[in-house]
N, CA, C and O atoms as CSV, one atom per row, in Angstrom:
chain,resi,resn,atom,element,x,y,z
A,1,UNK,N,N,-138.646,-13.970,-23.379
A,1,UNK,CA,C,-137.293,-14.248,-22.924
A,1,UNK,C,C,-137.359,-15.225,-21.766
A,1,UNK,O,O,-137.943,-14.935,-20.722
A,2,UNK,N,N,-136.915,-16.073,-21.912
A,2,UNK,CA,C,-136.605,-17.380,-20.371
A,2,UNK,C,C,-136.271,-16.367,-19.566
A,2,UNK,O,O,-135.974,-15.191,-19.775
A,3,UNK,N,N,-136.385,-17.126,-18.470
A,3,UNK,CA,C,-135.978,-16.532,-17.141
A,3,UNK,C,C,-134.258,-16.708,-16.583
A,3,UNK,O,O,-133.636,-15.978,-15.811
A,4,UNK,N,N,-133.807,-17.958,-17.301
A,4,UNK,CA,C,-132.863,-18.812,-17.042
A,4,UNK,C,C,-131.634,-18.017,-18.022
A,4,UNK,O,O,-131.884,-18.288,-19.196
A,5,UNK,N,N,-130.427,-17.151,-17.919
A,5,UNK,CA,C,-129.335,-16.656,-18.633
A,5,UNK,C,C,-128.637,-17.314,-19.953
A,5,UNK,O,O,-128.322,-18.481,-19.722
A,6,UNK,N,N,-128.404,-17.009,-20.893
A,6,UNK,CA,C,-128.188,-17.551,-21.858
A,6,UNK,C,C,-127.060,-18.177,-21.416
A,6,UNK,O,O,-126.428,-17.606,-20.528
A,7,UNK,N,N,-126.495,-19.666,-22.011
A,7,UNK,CA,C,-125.518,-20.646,-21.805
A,7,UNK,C,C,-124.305,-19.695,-22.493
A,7,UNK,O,O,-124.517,-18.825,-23.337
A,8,UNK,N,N,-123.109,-20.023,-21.991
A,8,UNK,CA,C,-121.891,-19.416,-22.138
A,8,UNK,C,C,-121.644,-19.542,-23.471
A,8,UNK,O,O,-122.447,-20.427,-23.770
A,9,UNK,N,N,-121.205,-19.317,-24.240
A,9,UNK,CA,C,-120.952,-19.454,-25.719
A,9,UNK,C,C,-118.928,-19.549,-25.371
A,9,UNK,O,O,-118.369,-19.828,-24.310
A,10,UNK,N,N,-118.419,-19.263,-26.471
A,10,UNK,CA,C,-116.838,-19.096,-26.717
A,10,UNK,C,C,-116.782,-17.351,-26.311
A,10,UNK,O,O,-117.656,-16.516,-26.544
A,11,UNK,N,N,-115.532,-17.162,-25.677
A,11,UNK,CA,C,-115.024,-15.728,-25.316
A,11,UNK,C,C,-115.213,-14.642,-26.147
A,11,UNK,O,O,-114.988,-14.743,-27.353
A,12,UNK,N,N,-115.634,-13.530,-25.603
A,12,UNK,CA,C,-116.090,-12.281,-26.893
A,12,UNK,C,C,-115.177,-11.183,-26.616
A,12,UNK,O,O,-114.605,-11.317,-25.534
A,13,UNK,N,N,-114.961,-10.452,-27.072
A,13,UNK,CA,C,-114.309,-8.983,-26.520
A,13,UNK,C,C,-115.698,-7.818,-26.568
A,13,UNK,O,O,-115.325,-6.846,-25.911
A,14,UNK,N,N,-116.498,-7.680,-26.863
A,14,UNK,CA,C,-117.706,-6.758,-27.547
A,14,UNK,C,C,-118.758,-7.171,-27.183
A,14,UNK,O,O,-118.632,-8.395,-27.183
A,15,UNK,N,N,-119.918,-6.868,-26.807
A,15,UNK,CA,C,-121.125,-6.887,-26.641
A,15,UNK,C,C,-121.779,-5.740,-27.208
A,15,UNK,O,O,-121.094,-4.725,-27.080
A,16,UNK,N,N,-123.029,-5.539,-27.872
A,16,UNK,CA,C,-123.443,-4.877,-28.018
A,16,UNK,C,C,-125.268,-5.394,-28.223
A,16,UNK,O,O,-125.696,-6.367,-28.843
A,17,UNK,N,N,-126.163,-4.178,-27.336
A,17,UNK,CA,C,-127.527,-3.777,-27.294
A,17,UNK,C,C,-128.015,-4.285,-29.387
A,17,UNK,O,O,-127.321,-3.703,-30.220
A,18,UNK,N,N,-128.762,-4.958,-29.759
A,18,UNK,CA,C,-129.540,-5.016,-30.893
A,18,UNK,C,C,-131.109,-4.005,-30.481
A,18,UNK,O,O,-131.590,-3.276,-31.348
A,19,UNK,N,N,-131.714,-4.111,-29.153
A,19,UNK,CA,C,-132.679,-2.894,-28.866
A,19,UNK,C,C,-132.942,-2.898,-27.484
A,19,UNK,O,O,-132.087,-3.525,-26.858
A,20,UNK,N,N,-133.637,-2.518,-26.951
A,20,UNK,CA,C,-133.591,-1.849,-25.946
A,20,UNK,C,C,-133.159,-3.069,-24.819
A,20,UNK,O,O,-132.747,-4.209,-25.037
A,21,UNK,N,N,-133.415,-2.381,-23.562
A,21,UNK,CA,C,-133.278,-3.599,-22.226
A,21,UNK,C,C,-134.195,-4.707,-22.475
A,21,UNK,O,O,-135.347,-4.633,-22.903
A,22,UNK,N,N,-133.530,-5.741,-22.148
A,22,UNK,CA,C,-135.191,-6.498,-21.848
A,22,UNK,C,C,-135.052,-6.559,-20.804
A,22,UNK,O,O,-133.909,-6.459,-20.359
A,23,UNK,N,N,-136.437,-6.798,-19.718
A,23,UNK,CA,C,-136.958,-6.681,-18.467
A,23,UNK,C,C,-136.514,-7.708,-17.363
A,23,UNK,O,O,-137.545,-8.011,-16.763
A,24,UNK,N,N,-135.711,-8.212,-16.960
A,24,UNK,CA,C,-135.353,-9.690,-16.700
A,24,UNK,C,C,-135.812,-9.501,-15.155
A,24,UNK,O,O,-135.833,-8.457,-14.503
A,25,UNK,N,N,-136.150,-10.736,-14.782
A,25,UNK,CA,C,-136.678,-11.182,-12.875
A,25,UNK,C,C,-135.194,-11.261,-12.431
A,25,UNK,O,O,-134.424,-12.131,-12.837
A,26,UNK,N,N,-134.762,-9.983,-11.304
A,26,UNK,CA,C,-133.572,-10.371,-10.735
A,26,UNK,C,C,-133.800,-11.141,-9.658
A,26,UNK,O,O,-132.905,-11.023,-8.821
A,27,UNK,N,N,-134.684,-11.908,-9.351
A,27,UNK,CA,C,-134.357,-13.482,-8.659
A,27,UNK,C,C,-133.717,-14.252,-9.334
A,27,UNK,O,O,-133.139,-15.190,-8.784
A,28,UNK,N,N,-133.639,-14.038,-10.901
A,28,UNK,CA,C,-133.735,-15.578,-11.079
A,28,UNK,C,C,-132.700,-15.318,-12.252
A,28,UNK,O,O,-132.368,-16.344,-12.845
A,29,UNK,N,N,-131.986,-13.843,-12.808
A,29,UNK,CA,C,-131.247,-13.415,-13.951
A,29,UNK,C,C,-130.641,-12.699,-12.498
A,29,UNK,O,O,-131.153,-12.377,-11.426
A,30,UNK,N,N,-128.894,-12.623,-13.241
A,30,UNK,CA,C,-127.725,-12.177,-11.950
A,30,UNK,C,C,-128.056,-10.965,-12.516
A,30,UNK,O,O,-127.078,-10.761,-13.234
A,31,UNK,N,N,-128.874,-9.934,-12.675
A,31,UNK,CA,C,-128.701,-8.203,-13.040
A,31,UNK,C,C,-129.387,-7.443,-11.689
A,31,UNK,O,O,-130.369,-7.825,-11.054
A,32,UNK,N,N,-128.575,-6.281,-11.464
A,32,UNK,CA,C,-129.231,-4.993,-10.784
A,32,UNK,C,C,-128.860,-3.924,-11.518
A,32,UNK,O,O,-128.406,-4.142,-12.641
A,33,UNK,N,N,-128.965,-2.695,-11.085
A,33,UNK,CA,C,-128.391,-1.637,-12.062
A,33,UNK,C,C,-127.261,-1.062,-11.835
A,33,UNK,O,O,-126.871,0.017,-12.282
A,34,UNK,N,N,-126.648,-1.888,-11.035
A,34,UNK,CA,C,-124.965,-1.102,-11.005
A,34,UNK,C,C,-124.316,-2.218,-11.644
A,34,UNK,O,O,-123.396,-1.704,-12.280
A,35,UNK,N,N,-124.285,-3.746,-11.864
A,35,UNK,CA,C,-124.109,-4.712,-12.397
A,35,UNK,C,C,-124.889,-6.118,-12.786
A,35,UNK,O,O,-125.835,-6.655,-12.209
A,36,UNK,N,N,-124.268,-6.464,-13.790
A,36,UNK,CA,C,-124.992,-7.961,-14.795
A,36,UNK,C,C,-124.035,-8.952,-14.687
A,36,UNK,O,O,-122.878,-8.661,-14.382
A,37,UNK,N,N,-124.333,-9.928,-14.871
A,37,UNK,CA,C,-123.549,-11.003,-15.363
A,37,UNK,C,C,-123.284,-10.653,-17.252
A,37,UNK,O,O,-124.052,-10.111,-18.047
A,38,UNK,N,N,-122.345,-11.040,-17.394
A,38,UNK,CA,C,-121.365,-11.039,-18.467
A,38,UNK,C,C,-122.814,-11.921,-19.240
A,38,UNK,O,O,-123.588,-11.019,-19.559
A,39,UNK,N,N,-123.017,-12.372,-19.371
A,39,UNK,CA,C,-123.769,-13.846,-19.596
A,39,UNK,C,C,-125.214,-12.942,-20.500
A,39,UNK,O,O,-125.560,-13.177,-21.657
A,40,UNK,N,N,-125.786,-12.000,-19.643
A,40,UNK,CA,C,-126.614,-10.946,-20.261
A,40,UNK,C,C,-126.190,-10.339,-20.721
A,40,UNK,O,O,-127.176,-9.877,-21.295
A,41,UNK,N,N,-125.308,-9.716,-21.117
A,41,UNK,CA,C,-125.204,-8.277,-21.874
A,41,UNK,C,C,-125.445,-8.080,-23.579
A,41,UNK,O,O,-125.249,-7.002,-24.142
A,42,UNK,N,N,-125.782,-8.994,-24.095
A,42,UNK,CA,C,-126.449,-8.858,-25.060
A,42,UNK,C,C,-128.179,-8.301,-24.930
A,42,UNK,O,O,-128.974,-7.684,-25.638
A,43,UNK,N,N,-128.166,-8.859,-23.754
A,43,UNK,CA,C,-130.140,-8.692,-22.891
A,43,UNK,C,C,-130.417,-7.083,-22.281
A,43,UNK,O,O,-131.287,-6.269,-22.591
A,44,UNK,N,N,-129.550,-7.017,-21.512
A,44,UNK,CA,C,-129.648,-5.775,-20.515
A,44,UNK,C,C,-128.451,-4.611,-20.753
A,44,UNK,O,O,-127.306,-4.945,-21.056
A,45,UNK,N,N,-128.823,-3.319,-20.594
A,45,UNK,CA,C,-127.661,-2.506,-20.363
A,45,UNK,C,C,-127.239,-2.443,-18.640
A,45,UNK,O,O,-128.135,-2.319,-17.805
A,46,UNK,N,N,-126.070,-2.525,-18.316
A,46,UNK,CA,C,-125.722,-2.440,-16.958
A,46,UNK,C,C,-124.234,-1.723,-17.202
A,46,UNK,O,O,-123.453,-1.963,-18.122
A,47,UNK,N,N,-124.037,-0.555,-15.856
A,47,UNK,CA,C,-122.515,0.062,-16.017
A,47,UNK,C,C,-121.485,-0.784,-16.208
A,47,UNK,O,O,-120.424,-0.432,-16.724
A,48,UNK,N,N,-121.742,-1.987,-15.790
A,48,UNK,CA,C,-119.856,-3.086,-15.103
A,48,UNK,C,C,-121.244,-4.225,-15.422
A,48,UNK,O,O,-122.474,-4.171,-15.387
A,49,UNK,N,N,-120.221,-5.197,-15.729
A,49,UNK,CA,C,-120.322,-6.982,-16.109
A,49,UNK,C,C,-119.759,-7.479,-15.617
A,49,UNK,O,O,-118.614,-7.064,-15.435
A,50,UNK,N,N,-120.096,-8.452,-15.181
A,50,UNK,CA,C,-118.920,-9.698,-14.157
A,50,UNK,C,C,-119.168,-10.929,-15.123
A,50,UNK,O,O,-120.146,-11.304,-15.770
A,51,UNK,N,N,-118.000,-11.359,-14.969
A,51,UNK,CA,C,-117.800,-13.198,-15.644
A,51,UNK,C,C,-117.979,-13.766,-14.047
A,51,UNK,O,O,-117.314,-13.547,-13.035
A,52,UNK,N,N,-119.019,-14.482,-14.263
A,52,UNK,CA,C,-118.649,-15.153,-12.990
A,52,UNK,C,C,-117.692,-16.646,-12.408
A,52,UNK,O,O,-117.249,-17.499,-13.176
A,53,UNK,N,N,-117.595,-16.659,-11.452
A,53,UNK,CA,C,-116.483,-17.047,-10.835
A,53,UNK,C,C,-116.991,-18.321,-9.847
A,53,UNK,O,O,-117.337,-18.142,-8.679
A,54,UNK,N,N,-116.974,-19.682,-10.535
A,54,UNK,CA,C,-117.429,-20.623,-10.090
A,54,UNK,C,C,-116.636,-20.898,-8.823
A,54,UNK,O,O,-115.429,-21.138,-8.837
A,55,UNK,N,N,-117.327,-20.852,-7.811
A,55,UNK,CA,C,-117.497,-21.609,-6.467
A,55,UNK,C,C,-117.899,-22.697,-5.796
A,55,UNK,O,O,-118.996,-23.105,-6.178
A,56,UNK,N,N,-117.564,-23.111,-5.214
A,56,UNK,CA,C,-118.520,-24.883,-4.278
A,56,UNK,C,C,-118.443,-24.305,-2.792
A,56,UNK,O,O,-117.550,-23.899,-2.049
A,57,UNK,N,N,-120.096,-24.506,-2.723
A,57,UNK,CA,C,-120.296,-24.465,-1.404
A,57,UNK,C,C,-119.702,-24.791,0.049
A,57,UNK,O,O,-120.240,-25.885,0.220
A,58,UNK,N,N,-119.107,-24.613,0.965
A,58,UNK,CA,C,-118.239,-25.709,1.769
A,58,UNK,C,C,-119.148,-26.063,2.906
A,58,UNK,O,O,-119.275,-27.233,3.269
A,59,UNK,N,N,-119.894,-24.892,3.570
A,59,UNK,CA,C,-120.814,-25.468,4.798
A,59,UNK,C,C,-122.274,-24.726,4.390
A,59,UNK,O,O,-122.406,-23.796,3.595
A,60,UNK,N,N,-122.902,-25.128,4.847
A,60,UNK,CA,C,-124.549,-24.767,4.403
A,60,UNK,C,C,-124.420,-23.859,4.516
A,60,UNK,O,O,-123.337,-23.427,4.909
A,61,UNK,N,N,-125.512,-23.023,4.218
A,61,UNK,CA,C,-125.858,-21.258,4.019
A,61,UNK,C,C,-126.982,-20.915,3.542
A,61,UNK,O,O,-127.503,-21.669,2.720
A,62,UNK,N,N,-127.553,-19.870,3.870
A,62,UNK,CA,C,-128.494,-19.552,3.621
A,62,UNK,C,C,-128.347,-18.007,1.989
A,62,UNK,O,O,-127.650,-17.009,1.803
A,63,UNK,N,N,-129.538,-18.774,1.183
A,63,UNK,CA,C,-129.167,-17.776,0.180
A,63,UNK,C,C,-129.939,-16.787,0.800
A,63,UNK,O,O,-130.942,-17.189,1.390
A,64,UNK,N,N,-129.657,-15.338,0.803
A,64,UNK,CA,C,-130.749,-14.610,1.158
A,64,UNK,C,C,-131.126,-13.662,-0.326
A,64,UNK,O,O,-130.588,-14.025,-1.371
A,65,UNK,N,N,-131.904,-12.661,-0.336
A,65,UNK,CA,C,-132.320,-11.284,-1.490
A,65,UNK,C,C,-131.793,-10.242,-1.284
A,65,UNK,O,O,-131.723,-9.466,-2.237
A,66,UNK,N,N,-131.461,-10.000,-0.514
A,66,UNK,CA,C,-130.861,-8.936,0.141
A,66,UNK,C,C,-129.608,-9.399,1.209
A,66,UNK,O,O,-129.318,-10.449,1.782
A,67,UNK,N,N,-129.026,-8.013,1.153
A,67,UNK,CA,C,-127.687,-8.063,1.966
A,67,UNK,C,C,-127.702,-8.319,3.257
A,67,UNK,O,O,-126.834,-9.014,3.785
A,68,UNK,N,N,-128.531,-7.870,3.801
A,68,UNK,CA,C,-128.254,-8.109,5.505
A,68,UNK,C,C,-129.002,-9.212,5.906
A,68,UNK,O,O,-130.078,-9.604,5.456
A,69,UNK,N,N,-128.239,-9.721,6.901
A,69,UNK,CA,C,-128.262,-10.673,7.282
A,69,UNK,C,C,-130.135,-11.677,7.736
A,69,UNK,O,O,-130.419,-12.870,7.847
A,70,UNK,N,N,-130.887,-10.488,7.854
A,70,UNK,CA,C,-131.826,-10.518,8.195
A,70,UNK,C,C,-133.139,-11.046,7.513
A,70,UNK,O,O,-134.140,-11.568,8.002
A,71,UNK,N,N,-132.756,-10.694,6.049
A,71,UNK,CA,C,-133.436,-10.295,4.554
A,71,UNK,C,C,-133.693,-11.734,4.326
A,71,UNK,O,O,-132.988,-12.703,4.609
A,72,UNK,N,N,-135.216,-11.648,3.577
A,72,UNK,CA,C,-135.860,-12.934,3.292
A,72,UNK,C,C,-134.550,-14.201,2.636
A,72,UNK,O,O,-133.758,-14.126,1.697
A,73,UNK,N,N,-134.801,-15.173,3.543
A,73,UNK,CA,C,-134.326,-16.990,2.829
A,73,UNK,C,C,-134.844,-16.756,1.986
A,73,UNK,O,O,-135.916,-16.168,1.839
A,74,UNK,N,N,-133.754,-17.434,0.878
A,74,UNK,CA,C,-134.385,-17.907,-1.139
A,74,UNK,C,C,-134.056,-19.303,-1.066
A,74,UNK,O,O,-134.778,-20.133,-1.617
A,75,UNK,N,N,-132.901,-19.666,-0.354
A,75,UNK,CA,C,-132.723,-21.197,-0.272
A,75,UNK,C,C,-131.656,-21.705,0.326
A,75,UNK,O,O,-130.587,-21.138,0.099
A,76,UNK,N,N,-131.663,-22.571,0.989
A,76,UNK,CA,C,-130.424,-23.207,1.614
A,76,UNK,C,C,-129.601,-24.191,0.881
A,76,UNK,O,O,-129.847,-25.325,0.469
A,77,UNK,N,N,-128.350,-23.291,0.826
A,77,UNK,CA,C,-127.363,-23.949,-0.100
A,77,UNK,C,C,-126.697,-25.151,0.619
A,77,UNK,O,O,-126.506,-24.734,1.761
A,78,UNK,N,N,-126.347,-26.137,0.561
A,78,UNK,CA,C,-125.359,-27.174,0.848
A,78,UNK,C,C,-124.311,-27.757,0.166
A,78,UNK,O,O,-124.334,-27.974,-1.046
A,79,UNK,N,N,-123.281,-28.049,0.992
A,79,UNK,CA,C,-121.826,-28.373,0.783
A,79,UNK,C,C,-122.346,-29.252,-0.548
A,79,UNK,O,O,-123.271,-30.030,-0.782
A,80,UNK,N,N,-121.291,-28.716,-1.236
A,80,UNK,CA,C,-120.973,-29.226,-2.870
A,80,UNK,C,C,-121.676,-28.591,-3.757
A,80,UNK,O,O,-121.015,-28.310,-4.756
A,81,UNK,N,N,-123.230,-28.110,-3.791
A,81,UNK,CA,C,-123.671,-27.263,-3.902
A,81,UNK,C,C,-122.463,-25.910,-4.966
A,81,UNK,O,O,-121.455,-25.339,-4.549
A,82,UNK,N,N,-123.132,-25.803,-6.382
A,82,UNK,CA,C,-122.281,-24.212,-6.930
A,82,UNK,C,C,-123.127,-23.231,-6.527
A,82,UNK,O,O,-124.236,-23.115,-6.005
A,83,UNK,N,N,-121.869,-22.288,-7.114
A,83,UNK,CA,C,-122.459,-20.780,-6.317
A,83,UNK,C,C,-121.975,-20.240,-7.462
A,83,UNK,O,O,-120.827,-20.670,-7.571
A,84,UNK,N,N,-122.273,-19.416,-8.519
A,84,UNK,CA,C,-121.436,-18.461,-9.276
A,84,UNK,C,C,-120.946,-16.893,-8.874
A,84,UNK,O,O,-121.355,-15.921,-9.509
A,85,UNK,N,N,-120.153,-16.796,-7.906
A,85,UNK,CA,C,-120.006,-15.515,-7.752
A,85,UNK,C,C,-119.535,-14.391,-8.871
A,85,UNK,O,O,-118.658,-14.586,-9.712
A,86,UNK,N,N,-120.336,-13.117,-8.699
A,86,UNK,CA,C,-120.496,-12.138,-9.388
A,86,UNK,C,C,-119.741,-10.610,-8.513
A,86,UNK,O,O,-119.245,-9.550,-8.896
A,87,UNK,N,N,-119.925,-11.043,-7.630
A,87,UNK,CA,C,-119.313,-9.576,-6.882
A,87,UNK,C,C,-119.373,-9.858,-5.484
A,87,UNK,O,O,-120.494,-10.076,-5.024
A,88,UNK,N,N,-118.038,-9.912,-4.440
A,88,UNK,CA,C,-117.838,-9.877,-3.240
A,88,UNK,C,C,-118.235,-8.526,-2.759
A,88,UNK,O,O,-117.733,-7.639,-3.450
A,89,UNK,N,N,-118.980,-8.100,-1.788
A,89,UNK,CA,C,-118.840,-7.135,-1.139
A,89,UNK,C,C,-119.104,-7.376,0.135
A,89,UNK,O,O,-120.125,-7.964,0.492
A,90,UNK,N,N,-117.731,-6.713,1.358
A,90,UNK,CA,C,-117.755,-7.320,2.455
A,90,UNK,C,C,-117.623,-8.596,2.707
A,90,UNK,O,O,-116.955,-9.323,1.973
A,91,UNK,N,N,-118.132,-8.949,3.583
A,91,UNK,CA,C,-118.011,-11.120,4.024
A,91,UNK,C,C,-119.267,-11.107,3.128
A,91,UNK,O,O,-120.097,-11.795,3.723
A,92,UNK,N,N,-119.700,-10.729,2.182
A,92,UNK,CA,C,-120.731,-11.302,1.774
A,92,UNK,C,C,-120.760,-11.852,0.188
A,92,UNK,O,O,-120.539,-10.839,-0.475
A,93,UNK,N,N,-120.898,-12.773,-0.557
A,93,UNK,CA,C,-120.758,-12.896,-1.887
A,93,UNK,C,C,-122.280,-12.979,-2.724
A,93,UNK,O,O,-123.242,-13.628,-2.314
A,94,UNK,N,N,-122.249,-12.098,-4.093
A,94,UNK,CA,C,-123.105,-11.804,-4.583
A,94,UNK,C,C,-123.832,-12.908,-6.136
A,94,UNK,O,O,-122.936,-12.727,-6.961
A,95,UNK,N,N,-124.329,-13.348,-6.466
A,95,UNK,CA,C,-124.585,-14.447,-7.750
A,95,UNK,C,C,-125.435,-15.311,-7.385
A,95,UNK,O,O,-126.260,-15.225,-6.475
A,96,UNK,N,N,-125.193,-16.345,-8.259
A,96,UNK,CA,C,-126.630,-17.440,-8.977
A,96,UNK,C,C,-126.144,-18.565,-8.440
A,96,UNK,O,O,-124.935,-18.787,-8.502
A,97,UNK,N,N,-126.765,-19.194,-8.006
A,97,UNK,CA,C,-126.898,-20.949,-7.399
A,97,UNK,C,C,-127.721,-21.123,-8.401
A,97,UNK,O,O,-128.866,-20.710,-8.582
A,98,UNK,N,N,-126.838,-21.952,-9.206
A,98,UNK,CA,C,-127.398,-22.548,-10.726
A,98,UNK,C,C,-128.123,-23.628,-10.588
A,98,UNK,O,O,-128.670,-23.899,-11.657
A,99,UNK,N,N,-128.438,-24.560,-9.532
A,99,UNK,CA,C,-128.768,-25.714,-8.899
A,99,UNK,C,C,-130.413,-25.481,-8.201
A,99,UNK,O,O,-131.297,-26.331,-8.107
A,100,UNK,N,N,-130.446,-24.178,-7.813
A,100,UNK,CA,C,-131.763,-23.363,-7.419
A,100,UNK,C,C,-132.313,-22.883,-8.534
A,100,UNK,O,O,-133.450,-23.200,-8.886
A,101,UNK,N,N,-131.316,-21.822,-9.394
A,101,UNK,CA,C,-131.607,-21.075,-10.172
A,101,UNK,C,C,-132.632,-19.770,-9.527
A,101,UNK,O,O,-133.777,-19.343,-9.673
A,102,UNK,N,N,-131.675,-19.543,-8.913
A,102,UNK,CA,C,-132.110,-18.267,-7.741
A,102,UNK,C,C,-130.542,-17.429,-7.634
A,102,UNK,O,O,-129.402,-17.884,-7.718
A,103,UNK,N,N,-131.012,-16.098,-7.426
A,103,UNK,CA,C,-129.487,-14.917,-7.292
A,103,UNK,C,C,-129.684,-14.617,-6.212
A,103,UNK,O,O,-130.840,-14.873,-5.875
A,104,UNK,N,N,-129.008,-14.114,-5.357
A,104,UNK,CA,C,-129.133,-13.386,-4.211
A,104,UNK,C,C,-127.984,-13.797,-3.110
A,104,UNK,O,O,-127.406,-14.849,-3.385
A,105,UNK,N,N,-127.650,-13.271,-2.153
A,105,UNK,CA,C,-126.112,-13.276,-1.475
A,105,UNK,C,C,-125.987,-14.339,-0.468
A,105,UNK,O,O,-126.990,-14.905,-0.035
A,106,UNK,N,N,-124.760,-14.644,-0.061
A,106,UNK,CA,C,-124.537,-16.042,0.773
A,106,UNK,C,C,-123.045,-15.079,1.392
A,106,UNK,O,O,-122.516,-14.039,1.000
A,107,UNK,N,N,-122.745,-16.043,2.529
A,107,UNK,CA,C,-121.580,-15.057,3.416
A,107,UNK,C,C,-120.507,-15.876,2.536
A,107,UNK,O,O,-120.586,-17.100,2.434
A,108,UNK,N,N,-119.628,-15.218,1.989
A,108,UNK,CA,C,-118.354,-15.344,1.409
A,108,UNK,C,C,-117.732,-16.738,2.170
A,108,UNK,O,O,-117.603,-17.769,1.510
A,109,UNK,N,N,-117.385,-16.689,3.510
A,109,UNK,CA,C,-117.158,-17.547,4.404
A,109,UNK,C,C,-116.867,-19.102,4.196
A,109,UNK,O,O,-115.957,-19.888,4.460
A,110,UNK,N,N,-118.927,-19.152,3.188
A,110,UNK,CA,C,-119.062,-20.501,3.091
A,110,UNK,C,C,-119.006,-21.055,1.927
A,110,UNK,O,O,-119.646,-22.035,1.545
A,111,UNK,N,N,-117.781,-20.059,1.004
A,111,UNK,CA,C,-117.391,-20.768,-0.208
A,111,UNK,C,C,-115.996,-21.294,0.176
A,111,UNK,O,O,-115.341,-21.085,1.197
A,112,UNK,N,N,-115.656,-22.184,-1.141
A,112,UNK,CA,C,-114.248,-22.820,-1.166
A,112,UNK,C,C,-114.085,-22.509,-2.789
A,112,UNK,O,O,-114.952,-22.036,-3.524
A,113,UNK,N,N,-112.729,-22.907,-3.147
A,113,UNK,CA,C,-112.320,-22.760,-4.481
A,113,UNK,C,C,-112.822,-24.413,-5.417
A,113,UNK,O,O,-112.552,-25.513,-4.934
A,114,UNK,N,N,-113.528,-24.252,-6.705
A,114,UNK,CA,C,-113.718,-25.888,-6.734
A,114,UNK,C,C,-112.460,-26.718,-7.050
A,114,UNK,O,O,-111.491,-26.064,-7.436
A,115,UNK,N,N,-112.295,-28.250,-6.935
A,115,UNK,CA,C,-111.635,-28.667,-7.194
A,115,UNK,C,C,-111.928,-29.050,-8.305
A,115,UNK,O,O,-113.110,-29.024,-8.648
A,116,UNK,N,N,-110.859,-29.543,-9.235
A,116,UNK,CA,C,-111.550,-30.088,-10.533
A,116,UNK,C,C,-110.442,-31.523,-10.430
A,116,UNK,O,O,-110.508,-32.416,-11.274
C-alpha cells in the first residue's frame, strides 16, 4: 500500500472494509483511532471520517505530531502553502499538508479560507 491516500474519486454514500485494516504510517496517512480521513475508509476501520476541508496557510507555522505546543517540528508551513483540515480541536487544527505530505497539527490561527 503507498504511503500517500488514495486520490478523491466522485462522492459515495457507503464505504465498506473488503478485509481487514491495512497498517498505514500516521505521519504520512490522516488516520488515528478515533478518526480517518474519508479518503481511507476503504483502507482502515476508524469510529468517525472526516472529508477534509481545504485550507491556505496565511502566516508560517509550524507543523508539529502532536498537540502541544512543544511536540516534535514535522515542517514549516508557509503562507499559500495547503493544509487539509480534518478536525479542529481547540486553537489547534488537525490534517495533511499535501505539499509535505506529512499529518500532524498547526494552530488554527494560521489558516484562512482559500480563495478560488
Amino acid at each position: 500500500m503507498p504511503s500517500n491516500p488514495p486520490s478523491a474519486g466522485p462522492a459515495r454514500r457507503s464505504f465498506a472494509l473488503t478485509g481487514p485494516s491495512t497498517k498505514l504510517d500516521p505521519r504520512t496517512n490522516a488516520v488515528r483511532r478515533d478518526i480517518a480521513d474519508i479518503r481511507l475508509a476503504e483502507h482502515v476501520f476508524a469510529p468517525h471520517y472526516a472529508a477534509p476541508l481545504s485550507m491556505v496557510v496565511a502566516t508560517e507555522t509550524v507543523l508539529r505530531s502532536e498537540r502541544p505546543h512543544d511536540s516534535t517540528a514535522v515542517a514549516i508551513l508557509l503562507p499559500d502553502d495547503l493544509f487539509e483540515v480534518l478536525e479542529y480541536a481547540g486553537d489547534d487544527a488537525w490534517g495533511i499538508a499535501p505539499g509535505h505530505g506529512q499529518v500532524g497539527y498547526i494552530a488554527a490561527a494560521a489558516l484562512a479560507p482559500c480563495v478560488s
